[in-house]
N, C-alpha and C positions, 0 to 999 in steps of 0.2 A: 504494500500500500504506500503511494507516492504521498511524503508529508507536505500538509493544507497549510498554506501562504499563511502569514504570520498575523498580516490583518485579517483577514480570514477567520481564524483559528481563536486573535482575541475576540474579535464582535460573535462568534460564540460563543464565546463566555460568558459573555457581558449578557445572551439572552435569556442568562437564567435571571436575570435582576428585573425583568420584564413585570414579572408580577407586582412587585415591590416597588416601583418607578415612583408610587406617591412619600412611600417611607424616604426613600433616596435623595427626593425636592425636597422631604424638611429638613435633609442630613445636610443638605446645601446651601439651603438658604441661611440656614441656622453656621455654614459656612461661614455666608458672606456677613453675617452680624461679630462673627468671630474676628473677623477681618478688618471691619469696618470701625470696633472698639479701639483692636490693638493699635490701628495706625493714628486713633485717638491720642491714644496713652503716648506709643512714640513719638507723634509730635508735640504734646505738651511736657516732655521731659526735656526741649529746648525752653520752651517758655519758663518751667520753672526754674532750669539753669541762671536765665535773663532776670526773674525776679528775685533770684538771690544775688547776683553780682550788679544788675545795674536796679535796681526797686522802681527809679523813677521812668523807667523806659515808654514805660505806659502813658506818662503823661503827655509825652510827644505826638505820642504816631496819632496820624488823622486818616480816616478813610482814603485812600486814594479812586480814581474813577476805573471800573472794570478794562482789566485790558492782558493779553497773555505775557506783554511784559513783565508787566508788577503785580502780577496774580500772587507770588509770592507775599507782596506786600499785602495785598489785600487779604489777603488769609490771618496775619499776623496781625493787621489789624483789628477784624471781625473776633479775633479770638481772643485780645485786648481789653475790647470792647465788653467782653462776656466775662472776664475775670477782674477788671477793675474794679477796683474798691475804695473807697475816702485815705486807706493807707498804706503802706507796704508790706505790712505786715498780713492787715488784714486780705490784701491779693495773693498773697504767698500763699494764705490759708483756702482761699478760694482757689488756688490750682493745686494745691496737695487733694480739696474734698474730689473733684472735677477728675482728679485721676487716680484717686482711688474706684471711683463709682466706676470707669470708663474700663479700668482692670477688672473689676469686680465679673460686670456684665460679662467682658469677654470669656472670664474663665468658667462663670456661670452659665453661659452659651454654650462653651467648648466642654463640658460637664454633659448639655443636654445633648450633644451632638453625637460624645461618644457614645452614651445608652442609644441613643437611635441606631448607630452605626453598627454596635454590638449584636442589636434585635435581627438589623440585615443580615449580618453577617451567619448568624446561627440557624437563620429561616431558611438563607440560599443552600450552605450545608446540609442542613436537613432536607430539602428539594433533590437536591445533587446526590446525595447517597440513596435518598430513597429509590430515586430513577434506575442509579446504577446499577443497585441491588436488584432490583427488579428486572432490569434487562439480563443481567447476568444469569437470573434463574430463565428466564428465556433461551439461553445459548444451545446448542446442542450437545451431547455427548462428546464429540468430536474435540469442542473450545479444550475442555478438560483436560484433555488426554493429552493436546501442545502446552498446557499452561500448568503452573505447579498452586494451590490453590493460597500459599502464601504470599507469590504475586499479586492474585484479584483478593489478599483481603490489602494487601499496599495500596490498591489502586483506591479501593474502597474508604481505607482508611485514611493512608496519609496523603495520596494523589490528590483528593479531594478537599483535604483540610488546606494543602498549598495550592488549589488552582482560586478558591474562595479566598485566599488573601489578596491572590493575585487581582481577581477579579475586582472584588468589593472594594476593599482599600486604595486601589488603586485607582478605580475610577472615581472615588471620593475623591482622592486628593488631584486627580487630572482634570476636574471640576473647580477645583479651587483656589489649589496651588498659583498656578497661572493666574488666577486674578488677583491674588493675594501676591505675588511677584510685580505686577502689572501695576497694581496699587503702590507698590513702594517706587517702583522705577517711574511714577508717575508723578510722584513727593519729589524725588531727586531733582526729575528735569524745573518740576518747578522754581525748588530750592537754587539750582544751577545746572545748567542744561552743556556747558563745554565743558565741564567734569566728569558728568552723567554718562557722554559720548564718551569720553577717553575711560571709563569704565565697561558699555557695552563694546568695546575694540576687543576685549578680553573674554570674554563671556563665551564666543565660539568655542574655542579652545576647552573650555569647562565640560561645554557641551558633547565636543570629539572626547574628550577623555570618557565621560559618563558614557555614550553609545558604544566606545568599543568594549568598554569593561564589563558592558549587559551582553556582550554576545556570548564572553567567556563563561559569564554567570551562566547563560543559560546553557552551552554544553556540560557544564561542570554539575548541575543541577539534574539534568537526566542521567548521569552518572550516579547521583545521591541517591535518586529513587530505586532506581536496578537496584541498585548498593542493601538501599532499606528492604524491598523484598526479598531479595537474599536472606537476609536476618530475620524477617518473620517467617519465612518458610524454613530454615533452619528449626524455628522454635516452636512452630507447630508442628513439625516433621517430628521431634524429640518428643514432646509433649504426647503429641496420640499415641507413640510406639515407647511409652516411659517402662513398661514393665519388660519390654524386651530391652531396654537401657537399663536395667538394676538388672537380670537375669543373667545376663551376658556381662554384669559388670565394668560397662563402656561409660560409665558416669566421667569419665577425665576426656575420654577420646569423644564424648558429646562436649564438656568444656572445652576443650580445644577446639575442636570446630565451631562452636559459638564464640570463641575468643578471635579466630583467625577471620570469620565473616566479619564482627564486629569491630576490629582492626582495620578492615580494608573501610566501611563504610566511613570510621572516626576521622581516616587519612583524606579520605572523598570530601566530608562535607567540611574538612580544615579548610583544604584546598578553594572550595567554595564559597567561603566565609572569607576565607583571606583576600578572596580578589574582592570579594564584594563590599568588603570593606574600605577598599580601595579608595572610593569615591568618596567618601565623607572627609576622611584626612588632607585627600588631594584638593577636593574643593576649599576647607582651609586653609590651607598653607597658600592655595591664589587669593583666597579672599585677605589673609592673612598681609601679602603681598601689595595690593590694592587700597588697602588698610591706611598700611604703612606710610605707600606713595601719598595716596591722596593726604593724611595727615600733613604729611610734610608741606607738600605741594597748599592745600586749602591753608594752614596752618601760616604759611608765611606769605599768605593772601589776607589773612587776618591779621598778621602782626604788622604789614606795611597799610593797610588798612584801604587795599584793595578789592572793592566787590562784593566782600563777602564781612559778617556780623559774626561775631562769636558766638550768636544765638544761631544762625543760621549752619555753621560750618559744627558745632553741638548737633542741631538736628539734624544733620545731612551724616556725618557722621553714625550717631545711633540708626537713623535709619538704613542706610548701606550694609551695616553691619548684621541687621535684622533681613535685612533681601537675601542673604546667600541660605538661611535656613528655609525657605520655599525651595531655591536650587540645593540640596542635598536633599529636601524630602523628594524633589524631581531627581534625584541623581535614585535613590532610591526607590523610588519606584520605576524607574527600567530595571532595576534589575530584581526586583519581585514582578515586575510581569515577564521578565523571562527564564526566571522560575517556574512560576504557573503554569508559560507555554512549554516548556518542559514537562509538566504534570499531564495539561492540558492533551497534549500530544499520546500520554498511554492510555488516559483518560477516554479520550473520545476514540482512542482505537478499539476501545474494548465497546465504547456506545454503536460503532461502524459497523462493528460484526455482524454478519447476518442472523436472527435470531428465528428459534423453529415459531410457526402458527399458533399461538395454541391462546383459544376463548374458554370462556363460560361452558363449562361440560351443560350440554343438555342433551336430553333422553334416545331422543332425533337422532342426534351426530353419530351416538353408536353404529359401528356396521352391525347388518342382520347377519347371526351364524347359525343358519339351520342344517348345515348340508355337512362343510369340509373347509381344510384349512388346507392349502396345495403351495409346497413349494417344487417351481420348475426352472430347471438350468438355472440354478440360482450360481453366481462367484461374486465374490466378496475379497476386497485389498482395504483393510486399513489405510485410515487419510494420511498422507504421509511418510506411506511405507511402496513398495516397492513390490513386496512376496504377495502373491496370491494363496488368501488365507482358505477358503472355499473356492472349491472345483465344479463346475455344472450338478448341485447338488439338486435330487428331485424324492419328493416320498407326498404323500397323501395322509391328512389325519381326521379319518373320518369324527364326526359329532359323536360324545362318548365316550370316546377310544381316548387308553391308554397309551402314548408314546413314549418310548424309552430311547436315550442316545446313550452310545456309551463308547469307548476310545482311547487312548493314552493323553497325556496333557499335552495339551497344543493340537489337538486331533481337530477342532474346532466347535466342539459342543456349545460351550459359554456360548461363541460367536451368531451359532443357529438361534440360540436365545434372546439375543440382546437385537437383531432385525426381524424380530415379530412385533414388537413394541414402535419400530422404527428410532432405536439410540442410533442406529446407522443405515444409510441407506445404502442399497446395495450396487452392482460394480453393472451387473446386467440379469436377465430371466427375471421373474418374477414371483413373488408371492401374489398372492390372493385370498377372498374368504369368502364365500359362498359364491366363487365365482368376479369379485371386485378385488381389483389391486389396491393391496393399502397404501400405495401412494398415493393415490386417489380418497382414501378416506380424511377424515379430519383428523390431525394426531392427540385433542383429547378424546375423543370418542371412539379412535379405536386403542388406546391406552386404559379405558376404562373396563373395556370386558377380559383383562388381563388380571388374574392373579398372581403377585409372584414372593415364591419364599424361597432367598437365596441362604447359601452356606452362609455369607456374612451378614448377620441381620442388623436391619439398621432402625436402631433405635434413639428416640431425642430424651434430651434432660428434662424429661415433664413426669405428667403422672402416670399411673398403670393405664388407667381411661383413657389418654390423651393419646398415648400409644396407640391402643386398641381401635382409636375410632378416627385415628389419621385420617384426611381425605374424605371421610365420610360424614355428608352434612345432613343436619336433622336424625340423629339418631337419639335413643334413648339409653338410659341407665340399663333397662331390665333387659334389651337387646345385645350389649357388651356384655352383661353376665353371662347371658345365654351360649354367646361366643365363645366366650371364655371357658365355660363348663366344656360345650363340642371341643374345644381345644385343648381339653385335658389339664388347663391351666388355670382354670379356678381355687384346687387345692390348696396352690400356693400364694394365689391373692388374696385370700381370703384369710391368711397365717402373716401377712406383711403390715406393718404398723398401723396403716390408715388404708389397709385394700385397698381398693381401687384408685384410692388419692395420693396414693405413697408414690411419689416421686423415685424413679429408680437412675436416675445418676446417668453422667454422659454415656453415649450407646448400651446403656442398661447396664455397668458396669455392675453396681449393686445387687443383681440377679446373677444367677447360673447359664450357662451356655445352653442347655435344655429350655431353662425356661425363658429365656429370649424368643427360641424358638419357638415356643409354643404359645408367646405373645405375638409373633409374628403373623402365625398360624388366625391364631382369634380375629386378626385383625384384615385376613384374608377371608375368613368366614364370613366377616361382618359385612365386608364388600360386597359377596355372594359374585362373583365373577362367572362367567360361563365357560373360562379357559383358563388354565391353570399353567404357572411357568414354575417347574420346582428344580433348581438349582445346587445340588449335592446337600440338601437341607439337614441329612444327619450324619454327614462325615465329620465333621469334629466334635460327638459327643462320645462320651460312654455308652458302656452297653444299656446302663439303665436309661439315663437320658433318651439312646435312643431308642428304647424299644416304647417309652412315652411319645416322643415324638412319631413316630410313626404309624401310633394307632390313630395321632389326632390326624398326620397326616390325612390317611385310609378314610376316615370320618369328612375333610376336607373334600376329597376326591370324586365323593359318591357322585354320582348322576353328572359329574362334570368333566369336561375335557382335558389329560392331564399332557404335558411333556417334562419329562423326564429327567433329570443327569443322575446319573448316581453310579460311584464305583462298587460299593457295595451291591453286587449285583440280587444278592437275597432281595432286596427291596423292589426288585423289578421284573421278578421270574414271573409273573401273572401279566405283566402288559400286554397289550392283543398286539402291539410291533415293537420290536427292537430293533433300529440302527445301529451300524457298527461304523465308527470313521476311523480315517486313519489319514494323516496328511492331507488335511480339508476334502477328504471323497467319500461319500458311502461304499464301502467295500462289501460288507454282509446285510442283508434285511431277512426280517422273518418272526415268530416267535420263538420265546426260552425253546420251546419244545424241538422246533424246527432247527434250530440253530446250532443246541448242543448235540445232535444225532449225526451233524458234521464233523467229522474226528478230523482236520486241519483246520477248522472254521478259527478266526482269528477271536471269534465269541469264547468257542471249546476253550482256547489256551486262557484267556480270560478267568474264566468259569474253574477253570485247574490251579487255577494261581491262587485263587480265594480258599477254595475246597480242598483241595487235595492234600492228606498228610502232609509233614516233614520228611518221613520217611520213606513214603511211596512216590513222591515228587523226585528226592534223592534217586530212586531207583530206577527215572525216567531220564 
């Protein structure tokens, strides 16, 4: 995917604030009052300079007549005018109350701004994750399998916290900044306008440093994020697999790896910090420079008593010095918007993706399955990859019927499993259900008449209930028990602190491997599915566990369409078809009966491996 033009990429940014646009005018307005104080306050810190060293200054000045000459004057006078009093003292005291109140307001202003600014800030976030999260549960099977899920919680998390700095703050201050710059340099000219020049002479340069220093920022910046998903997939990579990290005793070689990711990122975002800091020092030390000059320069403009008032070159002064803090927050914000575009940039890669169909399950969408579910010439290549995983695969399962696959690992069983549902769409041939390709159908409504309980049961941090009745809206209490009973799993709900309420811990760790499954099960019941997808559902129990699990299984199955995986071939010796694969092909089809009466049948060796003595095996 070619990366989207820069302007481009921020005015979409910016269209998440779209909703917000009236919060955002009082964030501005309430700007320009901020703006409008200070330049109050900084130019009456000349006048009260003037009313402590000259007291009488006041009694001179007379209005002059409007004109862009002596606009200067006329300002100083009107504001004379406003602060004069019977005595010196008492003026003094009239520009000390005049600039406190003038402080006061602005910081009082700049108070309500930031709470405004903050409410934006946390609505847009909150908008921006919601979306994301929400698309992302859109994506396909496919997203997953290229991406590590530590990444999209980065994007999620911190992508999104810097692209909303980016955004919000940014265009705050590129709303205001500039006229709050524009306001001073507009005090300058009036103050003295051949000074003000031989200041903007300068200013480009300011400008070229800040723009190349944003560029750095911003590759440096998509470095930090890679960097930080690194480190959260690191830590939730450890996190889920922690019992095989104390089992295996890798507690130092998980720190290690968490020390060396976390190294590299600390070095990334030094690196990024350092240039980006660049600009604020740099713009000091010219301003610093400029300072200096003009002191000197106005300075002995005032001591020859040339031009310029000690009140005036005072004001011009403080305020000069107050214009380069608008140019560092503008030096700063390029390079948080090229941060952002940074962010922005993984951010809307992930928004780009193409994401599967999928509405409001309604009753309608379901395909009709009266007949048969027919896969023909089906071949299947992982996205991605290269190897064809399935070979022109073709079988028939009639409405009913039992199916069984069965195969060494990588034979492609899972595979067959997971393009019924459509997590993958296939390479060419075609599936169908009574006759209709489910590419053609709608993918929640033909995802709905799917049951599936795999080997790895996936359970959330909630309660027994919440489990039990995933997915399924409008049900009742007394219908989950009833579940749960067919499931063989009521026994032990019913013995757990708060039944059915009792929260059992991430992927049900607080349970048994049995009874996950047989909350699995309950919860497949509850669906009432018309086709069943069962995925080695008892190869990691015991023998007790599984001989529980499979009667709820067998309970599950009644009157319903089953397919199959199980290596445990006991569990499948009654199906009315067994497939046999072997490097993505069906090699054997048949039943138990049929199959094992083949003495080289690749089933027969199967079926001897499980059954057969120690010692009768040896003597083969």
């Amino acid at each position: 995917m070619h990366p989207m033009p820069r302007t481009k990429l921020y005015f979409r940014m910016l269209g998440y604030i779209k909703p917000y646009l009236l919060l955002l005018g009082v964030a501005v307005v309430l700007s320009l009052f901020v703006v409008a104080f200070e330049s109050v306050s900084l130019w009456l810190i000349g006048t009260l300079a003037n009313s402590l060293f000259n007291p009488h200054a006041a009694d001179a000045i007379a209005i002059p007549g409007f004109s862009l000459t002596n606009l200067n004057k006329t300002l100083k006078a009107y504001v004379y005018l406003l602060v004069q009093a019977p005595t010196p003292v008492q003026t003094l005291s009239r520009v000390c109350v005049i600039f406190i109140v003038a402080f006061s307001l602005k910081n009082i202003f700049s108070f309500i701004h930031s709470l405004i600014l903050s409410l934006l800030n946390l609505n847009v976030v909150r908008d921006l994750r919601n979306q994301l999260y929400a698309h992302v549960l859109m994506l396909p099977v496919t997203f997953y399998d290229r991406n590590r899920s530590g990444n999209i919680m980065s994007n999620i998390l911190t992508d999104v916290g810097q692209l909303n700095t980016a955004m919000v703050n940014t265009f705050n201050k590129l709303a205001t900044e500039p006229i709050r710059l524009l306001t001073f340099i507009s005090i300058l000219f009036i103050i003295n306008w051949k000074m003000t020049i031989l200041v903007f002479l300068i200013y480009p340069f300011l400008a070229l440093i800040i723009v190349k220093i944003g560029h750095s920022v911003r590759r440096r910046s998509r470095r930090m994020l890679e960097s930080m998903a690194g480190l959260i997939s690191v830590l939730q990579e450890t996190l889920t697999g922690i019992r095989a990290v104390k089992m295996f005793n890798m507690n130092e070689a998980e720190t290690g790896k968490f020390k060396k990711e976390n190294q590299r990122f600390t070095r990334i975002s030094y690196r990024s910090t350092r240039i980006g800091s660049l600009s604020s020092p740099l713009t000091e030390i010219f301003g610093l420079l400029i300072a200096v000059s003009l002191l000197w320069y106005g300075g002995s403009l005032v001591l020859a008593g040339k031009g310029m008032t000690a009140e005036d070159f005072i004001r011009y002064l403080t305020i000069l010095i107050f214009s380069y803090q608008p140019i560092k927050s503008l030096g700063g914000v390029n390079n948080s918007i090229q941060g952002g575009l940074a962010a922005a940039e993984r951010v809307f890669g992930i928004m780009d993706t193409r994401i599967e169909k999928l509405i409001p399950f309604a009753e309608k969408s379901a395909p009709v399955f009266d007949r048969q579910i027919e896969f023909s010439h089906v071949c299947f290549t992982y996205p991605g990859t290269t190897e064809q995983v399935l070979h022109d695969c073709s079988f028939t399962i009639k409405k009913g019927q039992v199916v069984a696959l069965i195969g060494a690992s990588g034979s492609g069983k899972s595979t067959i499993l997971d393009l019924l549902p459509r997590f993958y769409e296939i390479d060419s041939g075609s599936i169908t259900i009574d006759g209709k390709d489910i590419r053609e159908c709608d993918l929640v409504g033909l995802r709905h008449i799917f049951g599936i309980v795999a080997q790895e049961t996936i359970l959330f941090n909630d309660s027994v209930y919440n489990n039990i009745a995933y997915g399924i809206a409008n049900t009742t209490r007394e219908k989950v028990i009833e579940a749960a009973r067919a499931a063989n799993a009521w026994e032990f709900i019913e013995k757990l602190p708060k039944g059915l309420d009792t929260d059992i811990g991430e992927k049900g760790v607080l349970l048994s491997g049995g009874q996950c499954q047989r909350l699995a099960i309950a919860r497949a019941l509850l669906r009432n599915p018309p086709i069943l997808i069962l995925d080695e559902a008892t190869s990691s129990l015991d023998t007790e566990s599984e001989r529980l699990v499979q009667t709820a299984i067998n309970i599950l199955m009644q009157r319903r369409t089953a397919l199959v995986v199980a290596h445990r071939l006991s569990t499948i010796r009654h199906a009315d078809l067994i497939l046999v694969l072997d490097k993505g092909r069906i090699i054997e089809r048949g039943t138990h009966d049929e199959l094992i009466a083949i003495s080289n049948s690749k089933y027969r060796y199967f079926y001897d491996m499980q059954f057969t003595s120690p010692e009768k095996a040896g003597d083969q």
